[in-house]
C-alpha positions, 0 to 999 in steps of 0.5 A: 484519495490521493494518486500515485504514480508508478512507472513499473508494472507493479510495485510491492505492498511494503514498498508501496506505503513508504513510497506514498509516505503512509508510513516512515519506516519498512519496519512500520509497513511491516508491522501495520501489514502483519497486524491487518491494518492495510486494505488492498482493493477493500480487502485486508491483506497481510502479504508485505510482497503483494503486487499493486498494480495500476488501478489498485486502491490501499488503505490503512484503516482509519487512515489515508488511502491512495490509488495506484496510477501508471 
């Protein structure tokens, strides 16, 4: 599991994979987040604005993960 660190209160999901490098493209963090292929804390979320906040885990199935730090 890799960390990342923020230095805002939150940041959006979309915003979140790019940022971490999980995907190249907004296009791709919406098309993953659409089919349910992103986990948040363990759970499948397909909210592209959702707020990740310090502590939070996201996942792409069968793929890398991150945890949030601030």
């Amino acid at each position: 599991m890799t960390e990342i660190k923020i230095n805002t209160e939150f940041i959006k999901l979309d915003a979140l994979l790019k940022f971490a490098s999980l995907v190249s493209s907004g296009g791709e963090a919406k098309a993953i987040i659409q089919d349910g292929k992103v986990l948040v804390n363990g759970e499948v979320c397909t909210m592209r604005g959702k707020k990740i906040r310090e502590g939070d885990t996201v996942s792409i199935i069968d793929g890398d993960e991150v945890k949030v730090v601030c």
